[in-house]
C-alpha positions, -999 to +999 in steps of 0.1 A: -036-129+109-022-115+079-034-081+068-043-073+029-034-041+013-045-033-021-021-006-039-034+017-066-020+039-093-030+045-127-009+020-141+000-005-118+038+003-126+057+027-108+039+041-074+015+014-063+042-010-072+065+010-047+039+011-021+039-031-020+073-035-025+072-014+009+044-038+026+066-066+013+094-054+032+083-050+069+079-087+065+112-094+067+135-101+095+171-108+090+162-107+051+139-133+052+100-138+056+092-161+087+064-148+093+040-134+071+017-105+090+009-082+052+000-096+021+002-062-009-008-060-043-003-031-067-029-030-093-037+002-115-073+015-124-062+028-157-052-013-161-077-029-142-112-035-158-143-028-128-148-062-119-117-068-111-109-035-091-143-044-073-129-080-065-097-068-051-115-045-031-132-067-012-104-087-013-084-061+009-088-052+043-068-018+035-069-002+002-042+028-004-049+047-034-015+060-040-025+091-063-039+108-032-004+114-018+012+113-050-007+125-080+016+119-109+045+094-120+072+117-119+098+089-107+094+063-136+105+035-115+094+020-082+127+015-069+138+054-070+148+066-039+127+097-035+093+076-043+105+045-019+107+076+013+076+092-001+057+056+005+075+052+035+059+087+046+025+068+034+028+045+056+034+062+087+007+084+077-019+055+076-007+036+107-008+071+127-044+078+116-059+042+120-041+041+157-058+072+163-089+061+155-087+028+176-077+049+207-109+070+201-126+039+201-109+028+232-125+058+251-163+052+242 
């Protein structure tokens, strides 16, 4: 089953962009996509009128709100090296804390 992500910055330019190229990414194998397990899309709330941040949420099964890890655009692209490790750092952070909280789950 392929999991949604929903990526959010102000903008929907720089860091939530970043965050999907990311996603994208750990589809491939051997630089191409046989198998698609995450589906990402970078959308900005500044951007974004409520309807359709509310649609996209409920369209995701996993929304990352970027600006929590990374308040401000200092890095004016999303290909610059120091935001593509920092969402890399996201990543592992989320994956870490939703294992963690299936193991609890495991234990009940």
């Amino acid at each position: 089953m392929t999991r949604k992500y929903l990526c959010i910055c102000d903008y929907g330019q720089v860091r939530s962009v970043s965050m999907a190229w990311y996603i994208h990414g750990l589809n491939r194998e051997d630089g191409r996509i046989n198998n698609l397990q995450y589906e990402a899309i970078a959308i900005g709330s500044v951007t974004s009128s409520k309807k359709t941040m509310k649609m996209l949420k409920q369209w995701a099964d996993v929304v990352i709100d970027v600006r929590e890890w990374i308040p401000l655009d200092k890095y004016g692209s999303p290909s610059h090296y120091e935001l593509m490790n920092k969402v890399k750092e996201i990543w592992e952070e989320i994956n870490d804390t939703s294992l963690e909280a299936n193991e609890g789950d495991k234990d009940e």
